[in-house]
C-alpha positions as CSV (number, residue, x, y, z in Angstrom):
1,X,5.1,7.0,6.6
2,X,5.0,3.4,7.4
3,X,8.7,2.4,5.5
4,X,10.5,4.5,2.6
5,X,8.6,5.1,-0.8
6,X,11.8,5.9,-2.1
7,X,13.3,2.1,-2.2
8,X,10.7,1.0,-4.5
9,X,13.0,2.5,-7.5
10,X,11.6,0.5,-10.4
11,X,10.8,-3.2,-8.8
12,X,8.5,-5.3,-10.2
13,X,5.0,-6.2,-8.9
14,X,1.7,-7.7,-9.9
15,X,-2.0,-6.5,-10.2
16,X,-3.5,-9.8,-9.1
17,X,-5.3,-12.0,-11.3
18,X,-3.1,-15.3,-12.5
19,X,-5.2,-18.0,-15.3
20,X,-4.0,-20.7,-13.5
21,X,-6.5,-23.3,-11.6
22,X,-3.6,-25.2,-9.2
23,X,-3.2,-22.1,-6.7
24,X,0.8,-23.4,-5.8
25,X,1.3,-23.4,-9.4
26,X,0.7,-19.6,-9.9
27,X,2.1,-18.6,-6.6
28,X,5.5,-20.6,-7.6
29,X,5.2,-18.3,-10.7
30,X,5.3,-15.0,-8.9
31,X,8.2,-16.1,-6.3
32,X,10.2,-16.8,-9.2
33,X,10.0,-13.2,-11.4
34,X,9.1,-11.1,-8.3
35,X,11.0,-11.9,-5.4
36,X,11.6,-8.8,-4.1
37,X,7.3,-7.5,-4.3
38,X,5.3,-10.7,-4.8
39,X,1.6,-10.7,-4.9
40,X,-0.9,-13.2,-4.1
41,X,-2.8,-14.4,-7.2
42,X,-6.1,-14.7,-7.5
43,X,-7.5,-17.3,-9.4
44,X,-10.9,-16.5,-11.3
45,X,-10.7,-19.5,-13.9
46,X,-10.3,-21.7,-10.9
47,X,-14.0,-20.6,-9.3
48,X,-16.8,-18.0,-9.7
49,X,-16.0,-17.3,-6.5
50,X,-12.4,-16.0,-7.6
51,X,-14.6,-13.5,-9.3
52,X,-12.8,-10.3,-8.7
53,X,-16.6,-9.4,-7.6
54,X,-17.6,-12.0,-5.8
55,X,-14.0,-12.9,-4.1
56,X,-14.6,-9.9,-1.4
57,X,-18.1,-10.4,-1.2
58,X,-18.6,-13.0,2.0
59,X,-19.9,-11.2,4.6
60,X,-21.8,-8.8,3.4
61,X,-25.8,-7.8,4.3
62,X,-28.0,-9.3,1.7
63,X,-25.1,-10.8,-1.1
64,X,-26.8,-13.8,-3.2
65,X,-24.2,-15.6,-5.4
66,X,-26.2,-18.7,-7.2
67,X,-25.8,-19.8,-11.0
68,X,-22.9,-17.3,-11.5
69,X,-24.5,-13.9,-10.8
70,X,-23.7,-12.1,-7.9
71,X,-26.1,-9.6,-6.3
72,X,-27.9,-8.1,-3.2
73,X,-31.6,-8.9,-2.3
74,X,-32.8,-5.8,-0.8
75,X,-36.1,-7.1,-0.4
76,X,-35.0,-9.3,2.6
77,X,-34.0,-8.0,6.6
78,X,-30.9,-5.8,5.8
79,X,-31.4,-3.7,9.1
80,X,-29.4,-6.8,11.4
81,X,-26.4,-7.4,9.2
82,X,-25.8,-3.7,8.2
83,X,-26.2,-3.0,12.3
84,X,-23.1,-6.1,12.6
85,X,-21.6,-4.4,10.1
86,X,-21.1,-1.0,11.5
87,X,-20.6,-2.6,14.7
88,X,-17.3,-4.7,13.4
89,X,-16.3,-1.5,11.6
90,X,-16.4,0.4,14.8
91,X,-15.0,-2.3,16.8
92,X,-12.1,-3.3,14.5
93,X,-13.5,-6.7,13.9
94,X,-11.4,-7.5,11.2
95,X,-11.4,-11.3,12.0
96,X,-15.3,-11.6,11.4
97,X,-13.9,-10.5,7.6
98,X,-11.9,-13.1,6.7
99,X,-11.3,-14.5,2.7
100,X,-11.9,-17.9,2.8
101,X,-10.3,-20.6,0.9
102,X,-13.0,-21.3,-1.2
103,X,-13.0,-17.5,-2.4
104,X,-9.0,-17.0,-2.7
105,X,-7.2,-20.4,-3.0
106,X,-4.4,-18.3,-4.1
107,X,-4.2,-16.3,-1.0
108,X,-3.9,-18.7,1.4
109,X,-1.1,-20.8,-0.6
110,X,0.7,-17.9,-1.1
111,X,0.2,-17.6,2.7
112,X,2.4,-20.6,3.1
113,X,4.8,-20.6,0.1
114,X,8.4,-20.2,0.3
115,X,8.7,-16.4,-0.7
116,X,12.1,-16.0,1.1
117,X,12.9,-12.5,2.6
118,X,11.1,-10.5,-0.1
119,X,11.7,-6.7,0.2
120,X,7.7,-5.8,0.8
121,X,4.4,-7.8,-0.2
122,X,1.6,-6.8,-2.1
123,X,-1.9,-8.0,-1.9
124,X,-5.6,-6.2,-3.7
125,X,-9.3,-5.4,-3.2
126,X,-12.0,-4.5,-5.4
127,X,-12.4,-0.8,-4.8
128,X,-15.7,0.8,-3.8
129,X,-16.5,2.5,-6.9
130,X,-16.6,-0.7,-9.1
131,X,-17.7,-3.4,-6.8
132,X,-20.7,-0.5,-6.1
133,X,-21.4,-0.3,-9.7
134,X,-20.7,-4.2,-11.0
135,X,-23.1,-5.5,-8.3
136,X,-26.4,-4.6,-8.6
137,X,-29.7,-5.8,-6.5
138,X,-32.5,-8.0,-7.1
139,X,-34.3,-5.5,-9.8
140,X,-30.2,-5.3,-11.8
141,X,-29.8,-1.4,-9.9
142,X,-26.2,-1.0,-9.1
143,X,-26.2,-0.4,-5.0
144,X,-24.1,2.0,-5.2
145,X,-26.9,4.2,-6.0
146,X,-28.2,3.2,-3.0
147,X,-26.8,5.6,-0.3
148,X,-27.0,3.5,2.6
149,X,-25.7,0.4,0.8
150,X,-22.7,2.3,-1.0
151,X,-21.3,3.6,2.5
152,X,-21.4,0.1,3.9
153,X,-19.6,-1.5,0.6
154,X,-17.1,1.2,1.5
155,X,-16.7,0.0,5.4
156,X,-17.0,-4.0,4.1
157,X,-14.0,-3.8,1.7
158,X,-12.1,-1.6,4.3
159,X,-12.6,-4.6,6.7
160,X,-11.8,-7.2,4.1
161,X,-8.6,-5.0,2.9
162,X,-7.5,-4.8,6.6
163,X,-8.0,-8.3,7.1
164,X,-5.9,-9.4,4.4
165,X,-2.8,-7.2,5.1
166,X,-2.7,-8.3,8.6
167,X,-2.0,-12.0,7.3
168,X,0.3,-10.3,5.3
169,X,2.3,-9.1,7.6
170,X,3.2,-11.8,8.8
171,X,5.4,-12.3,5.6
172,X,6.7,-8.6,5.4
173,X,5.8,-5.7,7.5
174,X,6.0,-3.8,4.1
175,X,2.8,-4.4,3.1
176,X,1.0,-3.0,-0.1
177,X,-2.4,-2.6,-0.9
178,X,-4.0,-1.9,-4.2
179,X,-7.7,-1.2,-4.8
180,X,-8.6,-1.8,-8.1
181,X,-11.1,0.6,-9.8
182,X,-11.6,-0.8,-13.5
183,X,-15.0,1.3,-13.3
184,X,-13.0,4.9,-12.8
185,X,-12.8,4.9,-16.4
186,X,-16.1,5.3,-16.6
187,X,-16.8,8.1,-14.1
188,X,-17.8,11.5,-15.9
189,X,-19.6,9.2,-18.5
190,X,-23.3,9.0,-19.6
191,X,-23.1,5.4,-18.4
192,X,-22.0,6.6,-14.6
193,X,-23.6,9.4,-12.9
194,X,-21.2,9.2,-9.8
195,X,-20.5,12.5,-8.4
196,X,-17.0,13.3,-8.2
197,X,-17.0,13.8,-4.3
198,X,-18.6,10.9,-3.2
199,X,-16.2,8.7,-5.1
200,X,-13.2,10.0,-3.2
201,X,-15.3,9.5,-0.1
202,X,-15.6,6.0,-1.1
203,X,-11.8,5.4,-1.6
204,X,-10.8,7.7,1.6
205,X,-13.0,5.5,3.5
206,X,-10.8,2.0,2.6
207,X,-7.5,3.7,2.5
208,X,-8.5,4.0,6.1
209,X,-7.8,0.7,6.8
210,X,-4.5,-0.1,4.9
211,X,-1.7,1.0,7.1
212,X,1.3,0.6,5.0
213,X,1.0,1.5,1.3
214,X,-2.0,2.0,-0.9
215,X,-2.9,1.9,-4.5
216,X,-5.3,2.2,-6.7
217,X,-5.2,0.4,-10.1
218,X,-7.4,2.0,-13.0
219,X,-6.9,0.0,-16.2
220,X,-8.4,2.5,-18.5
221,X,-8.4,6.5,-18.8
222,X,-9.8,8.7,-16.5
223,X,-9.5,11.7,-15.0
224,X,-6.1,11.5,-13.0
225,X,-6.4,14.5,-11.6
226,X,-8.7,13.2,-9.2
227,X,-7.6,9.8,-7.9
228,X,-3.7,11.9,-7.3
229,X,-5.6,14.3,-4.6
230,X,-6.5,11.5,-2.7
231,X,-4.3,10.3,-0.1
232,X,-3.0,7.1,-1.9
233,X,0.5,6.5,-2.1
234,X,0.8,4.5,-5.5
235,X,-0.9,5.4,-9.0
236,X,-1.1,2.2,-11.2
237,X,-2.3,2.5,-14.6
238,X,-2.2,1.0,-17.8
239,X,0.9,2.5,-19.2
240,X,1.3,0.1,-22.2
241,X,-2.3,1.7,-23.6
242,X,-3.1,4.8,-21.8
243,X,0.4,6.1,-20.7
244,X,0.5,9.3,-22.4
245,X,-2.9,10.2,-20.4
246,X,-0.5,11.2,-17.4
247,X,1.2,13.9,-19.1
248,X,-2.2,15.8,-19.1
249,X,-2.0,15.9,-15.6
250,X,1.6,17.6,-15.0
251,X,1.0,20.1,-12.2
252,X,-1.2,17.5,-10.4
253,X,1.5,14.4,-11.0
254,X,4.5,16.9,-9.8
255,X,2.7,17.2,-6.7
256,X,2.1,14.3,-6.1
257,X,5.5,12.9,-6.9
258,X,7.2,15.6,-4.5
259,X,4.8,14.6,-1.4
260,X,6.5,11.4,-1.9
261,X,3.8,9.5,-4.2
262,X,5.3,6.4,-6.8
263,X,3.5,5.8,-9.8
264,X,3.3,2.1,-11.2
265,X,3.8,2.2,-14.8
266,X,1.7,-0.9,-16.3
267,X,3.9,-1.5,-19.1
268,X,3.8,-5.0,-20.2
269,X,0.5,-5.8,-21.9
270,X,-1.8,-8.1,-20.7
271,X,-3.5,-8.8,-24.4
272,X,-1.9,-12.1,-24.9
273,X,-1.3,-10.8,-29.4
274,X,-0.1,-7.5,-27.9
275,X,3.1,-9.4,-26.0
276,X,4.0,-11.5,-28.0
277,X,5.9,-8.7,-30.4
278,X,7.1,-7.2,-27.0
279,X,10.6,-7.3,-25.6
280,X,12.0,-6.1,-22.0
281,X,14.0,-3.6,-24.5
282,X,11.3,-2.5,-26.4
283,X,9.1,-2.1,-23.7
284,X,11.5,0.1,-21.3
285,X,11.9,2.6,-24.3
286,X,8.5,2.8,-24.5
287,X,8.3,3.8,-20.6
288,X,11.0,6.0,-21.4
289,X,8.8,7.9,-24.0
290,X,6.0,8.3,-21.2
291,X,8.4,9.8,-18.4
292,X,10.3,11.8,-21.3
293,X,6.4,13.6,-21.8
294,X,5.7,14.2,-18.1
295,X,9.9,15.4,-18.1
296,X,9.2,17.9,-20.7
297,X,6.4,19.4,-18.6
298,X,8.4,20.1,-15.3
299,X,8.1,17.0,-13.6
300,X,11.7,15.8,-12.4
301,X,12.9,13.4,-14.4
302,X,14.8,11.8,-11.0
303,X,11.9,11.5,-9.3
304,X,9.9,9.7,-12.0
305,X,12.6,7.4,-11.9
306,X,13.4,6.5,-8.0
307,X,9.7,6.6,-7.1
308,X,8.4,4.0,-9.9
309,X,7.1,0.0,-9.7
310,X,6.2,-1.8,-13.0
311,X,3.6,-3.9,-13.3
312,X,1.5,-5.5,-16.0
313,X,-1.0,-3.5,-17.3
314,X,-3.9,-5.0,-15.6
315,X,-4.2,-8.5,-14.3
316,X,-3.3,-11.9,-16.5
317,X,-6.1,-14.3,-15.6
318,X,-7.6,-13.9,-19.5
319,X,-4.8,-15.4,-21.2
320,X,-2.5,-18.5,-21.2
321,X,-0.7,-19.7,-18.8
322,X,2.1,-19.6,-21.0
323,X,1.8,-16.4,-21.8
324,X,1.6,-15.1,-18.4
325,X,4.6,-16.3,-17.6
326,X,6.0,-14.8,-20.5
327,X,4.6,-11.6,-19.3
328,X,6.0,-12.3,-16.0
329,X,9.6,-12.6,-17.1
330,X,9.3,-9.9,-19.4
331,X,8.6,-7.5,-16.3
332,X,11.5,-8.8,-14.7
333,X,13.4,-8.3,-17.3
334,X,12.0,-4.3,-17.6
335,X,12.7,-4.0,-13.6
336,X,15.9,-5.4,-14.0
337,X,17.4,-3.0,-16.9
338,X,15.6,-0.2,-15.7
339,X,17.1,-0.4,-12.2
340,X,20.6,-0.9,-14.0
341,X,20.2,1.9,-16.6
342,X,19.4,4.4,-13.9
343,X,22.0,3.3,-11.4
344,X,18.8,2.7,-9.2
345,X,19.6,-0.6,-7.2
């Protein structure tokens, strides 16, 4: 255990995605309503590159990105660059994996800002599952059905997540890491015919290369069960929309709660209408609703407390700048009465 789960008790962090363009602009945003767990922004109205697709893509055998459609030509020489690939994964090459400006503006100025002496740091990669399924190759297959090409997305995005929490380090050795799976919602579907098994493969095989904490963020419904018997350390879902989903998972949240596990409760919308009849106030008693239902099934109401973030429900690069920071301060405000409600500062 790289540094204690347990001090997270209700601080505020974010998924990622900002709407700003000026990168200094959004990072100034997050130093101010989350000192304590700031997150780099990324920036996809800014670039195509800022895609959350495309963002981690550099590097990778075969990636075309030309008139705002990412994909992999398979009908090219793929055996050299998958052969570099493996070889950096073996090797630890981590530096030959590097985000480059152009892809995360946000990154590196949040790499410079003035965070101050922030309690851990939080940074985020497209998971496996959905970056296998949202890119597709030259004839629109996703590669993930490809079983060659899904096991080296796996080992790219563990290099690229490695990468990026080494530079974080050197701004907190409390680093998190979140994957983010929007396409886990869609697993079990008619739409996604993903076994089970290989989709925790795919996750086991990035969580490999985080070594402080990692997350996975799922902004829609899915089957819980599954992503809490991985070995990730923080659930982050959509609590605002789907928050009642947990509580059909009670014996497999308890566990994970009592091997030390923190769920992120997404509780302040990102649908710009949606916030705008929200309130700190009205959005901690909705929280309180959702730990009340996993409460009633067994799960210790103390532990659903101590080991919690908040979060927005998914990232805020759709709406306003505005009302982004609107969100922002909201969440702070959730933290901040949450924490003093339950005596958890």
């Amino acid at each position: 255990m790289p540094w204690s789960r347990f001090e997270l008790s209700g601080l505020a962090t974010a998924v990622g995605s900002m709407p700003h363009t000026d990168p200094k602009e959004a990072c100034a945003l997050v130093a101010r309503f989350l000192p304590e767990i700031p997150a780099w922004p990324q920036l996809p109205q800014r670039s195509f590159l800022e895609n959350m697709y495309v963002q981690f893509s550099q590097g990778f055998p075969g990636v075309v990105i030309e008139e705002e459609r990412i994909h992999v030509d398979r009908t090219g020489k793929l055996g050299e660059p998958l052969e570099q690939l493996y070889t950096s994964y073996l090797d630890s090459e981590i530096e030959k994996y590097a985000i480059s400006l152009d892809y995360a503006a946000g990154l590196h100025a949040f790499l410079k800002a003035d965070l101050g002496s922030p309690f851990a740091i939080k940074g985020q990669v497209t998971g496996p599952i959905s970056w296998g399924l949202a890119v597709t190759d030259q004839d629109r297959r996703p590669i993930i059905y490809d079983d060659v090409l899904s096991d080296a997305v796996a080992k790219h995005l563990r290099l690229k997540a490695a990468w990026q929490e080494w530079k974080l380090n050197a701004i907190s050795p409390n680093t998190i890491i979140f994957i983010d799976e929007p396409y886990m919602a869609s697993l079990g579907s008619a739409f996604v015919s993903l076994p089970p098994e290989q989709a925790v493969a795919l996750l086991e095989e990035v969580f490999g290369g985080i070594s402080g904490l990692k997350g996975v963020h799922c902004c829609g419904n899915t089957d819980w069960s599954l992503l809490l018997a991985t070995s990730l350390d923080i659930l982050n879902l959509d609590a605002y929309n789907y928050g009642y989903t947990l509580a059909l998972y009670p014996d497999e949240a308890k566990a994970f709660l009592e091997r030390g596990g923190v769920v992120a409760w997404g509780i302040v919308p990102s649908d710009e209408q949606a916030l705008k009849g929200e309130t700190a106030k009205s959005l901690l008693d909705r929280l309180e609703e959702e730990i009340g239902a996993l409460n009633r099934k067994g799960v210790s109401l103390d532990l659903l407390r101590k080991q919690s973030l908040v979060t927005p429900s998914c990232g805020l690069g759709s709406i306003s700048p505005e009302a982004a920071a609107w969100a922002l301060e909201v969440l702070a405000g959730v933290s901040e009465e949450l924490r003093k409600r339950y005596r958890l500062e």
